[in-house]
N, C-alpha and C positions, 0 to 999 in steps of 0.2 A: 656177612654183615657189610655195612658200607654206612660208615658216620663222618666222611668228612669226603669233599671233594673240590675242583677247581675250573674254574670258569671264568677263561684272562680276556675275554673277547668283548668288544666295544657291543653295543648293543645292531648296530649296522653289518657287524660280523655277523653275528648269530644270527641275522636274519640272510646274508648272501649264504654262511654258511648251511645252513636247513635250510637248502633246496628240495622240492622232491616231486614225484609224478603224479598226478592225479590216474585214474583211472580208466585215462583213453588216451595216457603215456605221455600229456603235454607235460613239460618242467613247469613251473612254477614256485615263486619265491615268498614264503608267508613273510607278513605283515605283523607286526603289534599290533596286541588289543590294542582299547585307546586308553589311555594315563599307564599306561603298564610297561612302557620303555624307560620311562623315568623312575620305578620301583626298582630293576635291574641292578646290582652294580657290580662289575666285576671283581675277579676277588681270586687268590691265588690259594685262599683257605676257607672254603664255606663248610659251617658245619648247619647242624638241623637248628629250625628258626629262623635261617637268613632267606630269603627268595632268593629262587633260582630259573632261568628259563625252559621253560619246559613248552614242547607244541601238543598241539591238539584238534578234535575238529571243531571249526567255526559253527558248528551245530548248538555247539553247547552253548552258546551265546547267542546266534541268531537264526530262529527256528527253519527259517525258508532258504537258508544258507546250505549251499551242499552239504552233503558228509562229507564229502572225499575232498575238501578246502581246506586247507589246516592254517593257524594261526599261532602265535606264539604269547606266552602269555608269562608275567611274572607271579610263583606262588612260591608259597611260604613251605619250606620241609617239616613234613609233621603233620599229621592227619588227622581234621577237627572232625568227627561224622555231624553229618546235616542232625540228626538228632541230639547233640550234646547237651544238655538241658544249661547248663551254666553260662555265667554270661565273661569268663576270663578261662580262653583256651588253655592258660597252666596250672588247671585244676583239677585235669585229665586225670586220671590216676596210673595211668599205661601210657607205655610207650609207643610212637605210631610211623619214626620214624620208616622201619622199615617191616616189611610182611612176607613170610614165608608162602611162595607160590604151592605149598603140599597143604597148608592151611586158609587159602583164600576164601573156601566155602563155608569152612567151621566159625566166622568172626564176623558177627553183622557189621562191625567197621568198614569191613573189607568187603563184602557179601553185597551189599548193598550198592556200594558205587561199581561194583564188576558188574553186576545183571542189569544197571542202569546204562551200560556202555561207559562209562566216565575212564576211559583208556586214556593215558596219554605217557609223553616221550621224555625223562629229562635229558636235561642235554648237558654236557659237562667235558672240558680239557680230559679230564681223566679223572679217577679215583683214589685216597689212599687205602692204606691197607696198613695192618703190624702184626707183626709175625713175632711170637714169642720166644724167647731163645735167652735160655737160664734165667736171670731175674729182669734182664731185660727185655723192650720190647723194640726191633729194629721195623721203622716203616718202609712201606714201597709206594711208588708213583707207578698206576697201571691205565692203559691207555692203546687206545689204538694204533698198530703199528701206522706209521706215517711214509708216505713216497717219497720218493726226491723231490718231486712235484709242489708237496706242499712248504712253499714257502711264501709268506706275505706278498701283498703288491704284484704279483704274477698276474694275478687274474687284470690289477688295475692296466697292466701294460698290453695286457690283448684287447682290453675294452676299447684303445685308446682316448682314456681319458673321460670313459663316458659309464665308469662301474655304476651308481646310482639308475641310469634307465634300464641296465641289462637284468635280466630277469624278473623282473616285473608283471604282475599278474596282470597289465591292462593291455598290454602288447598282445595282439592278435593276427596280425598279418605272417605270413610264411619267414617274410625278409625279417622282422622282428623276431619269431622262434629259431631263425636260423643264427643272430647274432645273439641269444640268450646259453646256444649251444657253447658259440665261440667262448661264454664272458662267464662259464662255470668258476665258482669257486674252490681255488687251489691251496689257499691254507691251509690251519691246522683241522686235520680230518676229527670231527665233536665225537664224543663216543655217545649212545643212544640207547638209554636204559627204559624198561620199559616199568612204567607206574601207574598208580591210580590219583585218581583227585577226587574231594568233595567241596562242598561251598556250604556254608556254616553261618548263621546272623544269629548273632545274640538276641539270648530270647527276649531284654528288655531292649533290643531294638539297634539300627545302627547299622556302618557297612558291613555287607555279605564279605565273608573272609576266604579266599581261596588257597587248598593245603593240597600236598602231595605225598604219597609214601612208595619207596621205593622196594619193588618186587625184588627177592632173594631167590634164589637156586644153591644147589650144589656148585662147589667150585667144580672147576674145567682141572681134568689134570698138570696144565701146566701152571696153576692159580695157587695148587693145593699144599705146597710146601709155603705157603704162608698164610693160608686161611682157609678153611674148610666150605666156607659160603662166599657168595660172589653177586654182584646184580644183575638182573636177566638182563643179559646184553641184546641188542637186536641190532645183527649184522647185517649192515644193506637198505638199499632204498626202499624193497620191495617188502622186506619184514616189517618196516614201520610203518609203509602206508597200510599194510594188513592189522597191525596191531592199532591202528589211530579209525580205521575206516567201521565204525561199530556197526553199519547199514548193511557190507557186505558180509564181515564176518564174527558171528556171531561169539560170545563171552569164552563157549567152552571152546570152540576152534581156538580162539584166541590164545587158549592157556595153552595149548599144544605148541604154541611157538616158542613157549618158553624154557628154554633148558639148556645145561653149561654147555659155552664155546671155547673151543680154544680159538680165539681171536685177538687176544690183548696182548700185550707187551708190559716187559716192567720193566724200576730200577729202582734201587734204593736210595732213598734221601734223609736229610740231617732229621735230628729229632726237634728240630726249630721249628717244628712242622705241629710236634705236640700241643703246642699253646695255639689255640683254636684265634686267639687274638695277635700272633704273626700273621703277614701279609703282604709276603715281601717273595721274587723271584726263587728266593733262599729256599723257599717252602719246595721249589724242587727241584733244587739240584741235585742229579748226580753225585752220593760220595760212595767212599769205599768203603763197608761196615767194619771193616777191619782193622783199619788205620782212622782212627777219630779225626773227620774235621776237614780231612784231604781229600779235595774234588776227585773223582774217576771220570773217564770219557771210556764209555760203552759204547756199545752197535745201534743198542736200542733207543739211547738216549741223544744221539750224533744230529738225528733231526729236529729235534724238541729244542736243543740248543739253538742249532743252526734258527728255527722259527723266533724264538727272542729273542735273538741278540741281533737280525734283521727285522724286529718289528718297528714300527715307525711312532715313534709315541703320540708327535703333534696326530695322527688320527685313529690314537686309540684312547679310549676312557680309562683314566687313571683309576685301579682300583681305591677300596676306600682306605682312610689312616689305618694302622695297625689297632687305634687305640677304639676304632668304632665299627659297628656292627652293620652289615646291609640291610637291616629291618625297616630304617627310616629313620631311628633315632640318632639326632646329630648329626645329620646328613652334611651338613657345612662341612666340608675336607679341606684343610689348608694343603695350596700347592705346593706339592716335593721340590728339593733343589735339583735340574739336571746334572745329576752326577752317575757315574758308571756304577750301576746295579752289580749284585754278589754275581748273578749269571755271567753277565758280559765282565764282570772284574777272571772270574773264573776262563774263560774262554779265553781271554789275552794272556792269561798267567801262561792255557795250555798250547798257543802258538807261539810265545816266548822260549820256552821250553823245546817245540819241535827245532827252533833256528840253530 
């Protein structure tokens, strides 16, 4: 399963951070659709319904546009199929958040936008998860192990000063592919689930609405002490441009790619996590499930810290109020006080402590 996840990243992020190769191995940095940066909004708790950034090929939107291009685009969690006959997606009667990859061919939902190519990538901080345990349920933050490497602003200081031209898909000269190498992005590493999308217009008319639903597997052994299923992860550059490139490799190849990795990392966080309307750093801190309330400093979690508590706010998007959704509605956010967040309140408590 997979019903909530986090995506803290400016919309400028996600596009330096989904880089990736075209298929005669240049890099290359996708772009936003157009109006679809402004649908984005960061969120440290998205659950199904909110948009979320996900790439894909520019095909799907403009016919003479490579396959092997990818673009990034904001859609909705929750998968409306092109045929729904009704004119209010929550009238659905099933669920579409997510699709078992052992049943993709038995579900015209699903069936449909696979043999159409309509592959595409979400992209997301990480995952949660809750693992059951007596009447309780303790959640986890699961996520790509991260390097020393990734932490903010690194890439800005090799750029010098010039991150906005470096990788850029108009750069063509050797001397420009050779400073796109230098100006990779070193942040936080996106995890990269592999999904489907459809595009859906109400049948009494109106804008085409873009959904996504998110492919399930077996959990990975090291997943499986908290959940039995997991998201088909796609580790690597080379698995998503395979999984997004529908030209080269065809639907059934495709599925072959997908099955449990052990690739991820986790840690347990508060259950402030539970109310899908938190949206606050809190949502994943590091605690001890055993001791109620009291931050822990893990292995796994040493860099995820270290990545917020150096992020730079003036040039990141403030995600939205706790009290509003990223759909659209209420989009007006009244600006937070600069004051020290639960993460960075946590992190001074735990160098106070080493003194």
């Amino acid at each position: 399963m997979c019903g909530r996840t986090a995506c803290t990243l400016a919309p400028d992020e996600v596009s330096r951070a989904s880089e990736y190769r075209d298929r005669s191995g240049r890099r290359r940095r996708p772009h936003w659709r157009d109006g679809d940066m402004d649908k984005y909004r960061p969120s440290y708790n998205k659950s199904p319904q909110s948009n979320s950034p996900v790439l894909l090929s520019h095909r799907h939107f403009k016919k003479d546009a490579p396959v092997d291009e990818f673009v990034l685009a904001a859609m909705r969690w929750g998968l409306v199929p092109a045929w729904f006959k009704e004119n209010e997606p929550s009238k659905m009667q099933y669920s579409t958040n997510n699709c078992r990859r052992e049943s993709l061919l038995e579900k015209k939902s699903y069936k449909d936008p696979l043999l159409k190519g309509q592959r595409c990538v979400i992209l997301a901080d990480g995952f949660y998860e809750w693992r059951r345990q007596d009447k309780d349920k303790q959640p986890f933050f699961i996520y790509f192990p991260q390097s020393k490497q990734t932490l903010p602003g690194s890439a800005d200081t090799q750029c010098g000063g010039v991150k906005q031209e470096c990788q850029s898909e108009a750069h063509t000269t050797e001397q420009e592919e050779g400073k796109e190498e230098e100006c990779r992005w070193t942040g936080w590493r996106l995890l990269t689930i592999a999904g489907l999308f459809d595009c859906w217009t109400p049948p009494s008319g109106g804008e085409p609405l873009y959904t996504y639903t998110v492919i399930t597997v077996d959990a990975s052994s090291d997943i499986q002490s908290i959940h039995d299923r997991m998201p088909a992860v796609l580790d690597g550059e080379e698995e998503v441009r395979r999984w997004l490139d529908f030209g080269e490799v065809r639907s059934l190849d495709a599925l072959e790619m997908l099955s449990p990795k052990n690739a991820l990392t986790f840690h347990p966080v508060s259950s402030f996590v539970n109310n899908s309307r938190n949206n606050s750093p809190e949502c994943l801190q590091p605690v001890d499930p055993n001791i109620k309330k009291k931050p822990v400093e893990t292995a796994s979690s040493k860099m995820m810290m270290s990545w917020l508590k150096s992020s730079t706010p003036t040039k990141r998007k403030e995600p939205a109020d706790s009290t509003k959704t990223d759909t659209g509605e209420n989009s007006t956010a009244q600006k937070r006080p600069k004051t020290t967040g639960p993460l960075q309140q946590w992190l001074l408590g735990s160098e106070m402590n080493k003194k």
